[in-house]
TORVEXPA-893467 format. One record per residue: x negated, y, z of N, C-alpha, C, CB in turn. Coordinates in Angstrom, 2 decimals, decimal comma. Atoms other than C-alpha are relative to their C-alpha. Glycine has a CB too. Example, Ala and Ser with C-alpha at 12.3 -4.5 7.8 and 13.67 -1.06 7.14 Angstrom:
2
<<-0,89 -1,19 0,00> <-12,30 -4,50 7,80> <-0,90 1,20 0,00> <0,99 0,03 1,25>>,
<<0,82 -1,19 -0,06> <-13,67 -1,06 7,14> <0,77 1,09 0,73> <-0,41 0,46 -1,42>>,
This chain:
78
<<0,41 1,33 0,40> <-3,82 -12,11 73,12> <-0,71 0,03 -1,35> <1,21 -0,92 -0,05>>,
<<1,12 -0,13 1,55> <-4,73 -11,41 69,56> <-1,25 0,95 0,28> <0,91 0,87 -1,54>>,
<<1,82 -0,67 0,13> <-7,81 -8,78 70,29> <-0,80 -1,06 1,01> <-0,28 2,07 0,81>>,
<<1,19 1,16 -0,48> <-9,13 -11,77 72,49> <-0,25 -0,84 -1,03> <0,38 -0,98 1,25>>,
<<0,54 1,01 1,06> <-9,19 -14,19 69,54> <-0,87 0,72 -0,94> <1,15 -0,73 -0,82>>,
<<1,02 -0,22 1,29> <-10,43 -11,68 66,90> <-0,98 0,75 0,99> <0,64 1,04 -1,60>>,
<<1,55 -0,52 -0,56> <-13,27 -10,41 69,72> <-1,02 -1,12 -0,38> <-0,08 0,22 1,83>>,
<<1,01 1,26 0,01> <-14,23 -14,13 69,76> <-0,25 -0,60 -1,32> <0,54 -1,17 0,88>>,
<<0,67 -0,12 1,26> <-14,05 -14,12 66,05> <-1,02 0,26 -0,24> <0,35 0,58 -0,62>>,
<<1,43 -1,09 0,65> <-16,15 -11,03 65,68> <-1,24 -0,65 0,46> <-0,10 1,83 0,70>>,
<<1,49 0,15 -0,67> <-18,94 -12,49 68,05> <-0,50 -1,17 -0,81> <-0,04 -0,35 1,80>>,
<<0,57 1,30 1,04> <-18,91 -15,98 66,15> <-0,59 0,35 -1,11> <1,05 -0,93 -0,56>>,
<<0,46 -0,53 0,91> <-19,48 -14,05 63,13> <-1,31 0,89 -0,14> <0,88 0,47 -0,27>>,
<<1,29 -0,50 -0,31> <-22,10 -11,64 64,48> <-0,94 -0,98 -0,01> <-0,03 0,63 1,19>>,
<<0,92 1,11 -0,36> <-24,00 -15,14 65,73> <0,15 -0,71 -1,45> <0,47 -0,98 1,46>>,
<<0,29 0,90 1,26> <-23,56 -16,91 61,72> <-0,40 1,21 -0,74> <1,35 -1,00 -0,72>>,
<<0,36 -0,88 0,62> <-24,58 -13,70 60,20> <-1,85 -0,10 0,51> <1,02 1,33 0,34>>,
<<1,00 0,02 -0,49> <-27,86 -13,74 62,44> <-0,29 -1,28 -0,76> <-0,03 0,15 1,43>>,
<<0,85 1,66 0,29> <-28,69 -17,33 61,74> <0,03 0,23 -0,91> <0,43 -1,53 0,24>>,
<<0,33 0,30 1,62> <-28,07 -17,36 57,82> <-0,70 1,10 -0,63> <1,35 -0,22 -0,92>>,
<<1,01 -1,17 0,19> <-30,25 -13,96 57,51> <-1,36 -0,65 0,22> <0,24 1,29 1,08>>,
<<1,56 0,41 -0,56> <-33,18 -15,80 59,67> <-0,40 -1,11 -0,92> <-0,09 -0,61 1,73>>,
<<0,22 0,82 0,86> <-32,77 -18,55 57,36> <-0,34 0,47 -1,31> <0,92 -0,70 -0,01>>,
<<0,11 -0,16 1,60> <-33,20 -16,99 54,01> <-1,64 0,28 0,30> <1,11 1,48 -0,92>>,
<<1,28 -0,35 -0,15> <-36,76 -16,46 53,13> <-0,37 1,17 -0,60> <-0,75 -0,92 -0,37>>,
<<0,55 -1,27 0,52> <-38,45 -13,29 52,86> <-1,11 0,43 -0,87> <-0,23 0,55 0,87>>,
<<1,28 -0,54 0,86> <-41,44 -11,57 51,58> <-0,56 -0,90 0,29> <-0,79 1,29 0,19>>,
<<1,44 1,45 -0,50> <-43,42 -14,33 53,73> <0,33 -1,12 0,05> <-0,72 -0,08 1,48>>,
<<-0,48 1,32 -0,26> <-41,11 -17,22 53,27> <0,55 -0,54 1,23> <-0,89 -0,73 -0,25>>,
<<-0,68 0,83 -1,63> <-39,57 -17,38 56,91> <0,24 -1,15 0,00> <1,35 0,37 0,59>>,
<<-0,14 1,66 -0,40> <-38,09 -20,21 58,38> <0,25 -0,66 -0,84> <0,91 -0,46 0,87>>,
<<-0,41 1,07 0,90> <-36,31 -21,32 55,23> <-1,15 -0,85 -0,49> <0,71 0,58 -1,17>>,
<<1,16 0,32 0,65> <-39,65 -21,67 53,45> <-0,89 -0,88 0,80> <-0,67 1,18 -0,36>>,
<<0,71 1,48 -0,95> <-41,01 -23,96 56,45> <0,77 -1,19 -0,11> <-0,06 0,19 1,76>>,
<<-0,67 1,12 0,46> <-38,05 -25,89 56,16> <-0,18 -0,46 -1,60> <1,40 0,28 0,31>>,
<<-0,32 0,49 1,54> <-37,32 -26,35 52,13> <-1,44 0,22 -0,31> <1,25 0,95 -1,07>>,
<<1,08 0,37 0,64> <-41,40 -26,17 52,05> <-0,24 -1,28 -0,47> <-0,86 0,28 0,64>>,
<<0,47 2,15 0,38> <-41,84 -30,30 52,37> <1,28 -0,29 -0,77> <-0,05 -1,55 1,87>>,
<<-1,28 0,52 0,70> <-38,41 -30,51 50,51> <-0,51 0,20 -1,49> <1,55 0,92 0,40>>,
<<0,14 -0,39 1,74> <-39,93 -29,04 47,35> <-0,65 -1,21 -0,65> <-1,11 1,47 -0,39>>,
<<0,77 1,15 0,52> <-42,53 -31,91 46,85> <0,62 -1,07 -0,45> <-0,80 -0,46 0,85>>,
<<-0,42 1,52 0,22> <-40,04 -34,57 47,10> <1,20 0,17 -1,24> <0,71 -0,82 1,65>>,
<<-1,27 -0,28 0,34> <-36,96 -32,60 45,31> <-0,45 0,81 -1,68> <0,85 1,07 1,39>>,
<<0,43 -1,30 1,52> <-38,54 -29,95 42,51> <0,33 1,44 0,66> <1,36 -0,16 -1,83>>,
<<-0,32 -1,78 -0,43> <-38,24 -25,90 42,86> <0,94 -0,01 -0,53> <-0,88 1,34 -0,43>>,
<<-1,39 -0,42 0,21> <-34,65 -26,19 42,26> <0,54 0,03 1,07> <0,76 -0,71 -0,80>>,
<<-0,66 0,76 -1,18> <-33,58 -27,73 45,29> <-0,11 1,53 0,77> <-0,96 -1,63 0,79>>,
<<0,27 -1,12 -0,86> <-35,42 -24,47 47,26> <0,73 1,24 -0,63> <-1,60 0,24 0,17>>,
<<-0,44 -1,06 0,08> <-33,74 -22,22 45,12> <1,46 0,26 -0,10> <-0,60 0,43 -0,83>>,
<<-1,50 -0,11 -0,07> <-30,26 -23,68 45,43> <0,15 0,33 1,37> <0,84 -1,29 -0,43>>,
<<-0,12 -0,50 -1,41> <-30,48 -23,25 49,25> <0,22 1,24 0,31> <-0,98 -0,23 0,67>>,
<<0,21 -1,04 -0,01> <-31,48 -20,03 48,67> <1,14 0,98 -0,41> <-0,99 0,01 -0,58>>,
<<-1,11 -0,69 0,95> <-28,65 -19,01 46,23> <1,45 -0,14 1,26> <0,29 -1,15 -1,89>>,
<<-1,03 0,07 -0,45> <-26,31 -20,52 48,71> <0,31 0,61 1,74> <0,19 -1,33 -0,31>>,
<<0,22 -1,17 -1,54> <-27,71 -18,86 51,96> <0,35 1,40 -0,53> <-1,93 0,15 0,75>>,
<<-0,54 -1,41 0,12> <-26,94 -15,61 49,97> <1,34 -0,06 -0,25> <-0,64 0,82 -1,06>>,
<<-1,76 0,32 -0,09> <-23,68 -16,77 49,36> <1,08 0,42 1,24> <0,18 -1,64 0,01>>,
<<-0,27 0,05 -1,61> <-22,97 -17,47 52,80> <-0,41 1,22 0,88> <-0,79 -1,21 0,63>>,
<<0,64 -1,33 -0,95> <-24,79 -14,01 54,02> <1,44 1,19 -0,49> <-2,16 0,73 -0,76>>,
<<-0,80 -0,65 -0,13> <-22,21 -12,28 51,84> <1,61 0,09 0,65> <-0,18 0,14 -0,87>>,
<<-1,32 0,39 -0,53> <-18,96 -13,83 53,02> <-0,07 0,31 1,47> <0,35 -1,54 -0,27>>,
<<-0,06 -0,73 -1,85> <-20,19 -13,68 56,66> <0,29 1,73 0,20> <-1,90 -0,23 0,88>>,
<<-0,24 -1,37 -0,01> <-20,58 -10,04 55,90> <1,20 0,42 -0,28> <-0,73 0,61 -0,75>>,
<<-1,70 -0,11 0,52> <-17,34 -9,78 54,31> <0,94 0,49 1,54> <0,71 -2,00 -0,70>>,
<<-0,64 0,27 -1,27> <-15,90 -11,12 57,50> <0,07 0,82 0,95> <-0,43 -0,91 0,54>>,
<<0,46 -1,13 -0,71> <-18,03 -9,05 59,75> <1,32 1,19 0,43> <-1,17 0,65 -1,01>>,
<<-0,34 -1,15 0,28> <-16,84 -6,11 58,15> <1,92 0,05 0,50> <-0,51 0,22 -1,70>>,
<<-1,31 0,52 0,07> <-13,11 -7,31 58,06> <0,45 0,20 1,43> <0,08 -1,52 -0,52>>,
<<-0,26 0,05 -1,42> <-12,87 -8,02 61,93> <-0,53 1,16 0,72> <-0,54 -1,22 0,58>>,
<<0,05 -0,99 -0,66> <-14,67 -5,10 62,75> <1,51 1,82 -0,12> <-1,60 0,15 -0,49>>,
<<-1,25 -0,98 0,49> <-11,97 -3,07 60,84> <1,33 -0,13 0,94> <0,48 -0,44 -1,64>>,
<<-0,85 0,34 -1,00> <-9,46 -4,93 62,79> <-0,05 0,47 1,48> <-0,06 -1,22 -0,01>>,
<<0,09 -0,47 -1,34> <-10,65 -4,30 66,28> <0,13 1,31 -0,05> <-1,15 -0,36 0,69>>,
<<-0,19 -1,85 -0,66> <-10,89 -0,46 65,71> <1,88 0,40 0,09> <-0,98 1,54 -1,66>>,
<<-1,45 -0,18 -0,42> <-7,01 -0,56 64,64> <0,75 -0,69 1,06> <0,69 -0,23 -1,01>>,
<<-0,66 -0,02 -0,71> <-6,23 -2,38 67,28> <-0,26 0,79 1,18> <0,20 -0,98 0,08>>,
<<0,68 -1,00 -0,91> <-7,77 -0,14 69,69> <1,00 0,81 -0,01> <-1,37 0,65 -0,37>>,
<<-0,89 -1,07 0,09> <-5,42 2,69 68,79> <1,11 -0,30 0,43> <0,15 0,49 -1,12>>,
């Protein structure tokens, strides 16, 4: 019963790790930068770079997690 909940952990986590990666903006400004582009005009270049600060936030904790539940599944394996 528990390696079914933390599988369906791990996968939730795999799937918010994906999304808040695609969201941050890169060398070319990905998606964030389409989104928080029309936000800047109305808000200032703070607004785009608190998003930013807090999508890396959120990239490390997911990772955290990741890492965490993957640790878990191998010991329970054994």
């Amino acid at each position: 019963m528990i390696t079914i909940i933390v599988n369906i952990l791990h996968i939730l986590l795999c799937l918010v790790v994906i999304a808040v990666v695609l969201l941050q903006a890169g060398r070319s400004a990905g998606i964030s930068g389409a989104i928080a582009g029309g936000a800047e005009t109305f808000f200032g270049k703070n607004k785009g770079r608190d998003i930013e600060s807090k999508l890396s936030r959120y990239t490390g904790w997911c990772a955290i997690g990741f890492i965490v539940t993957s640790v878990f599944l191998v010991f329970l394996l054994k």
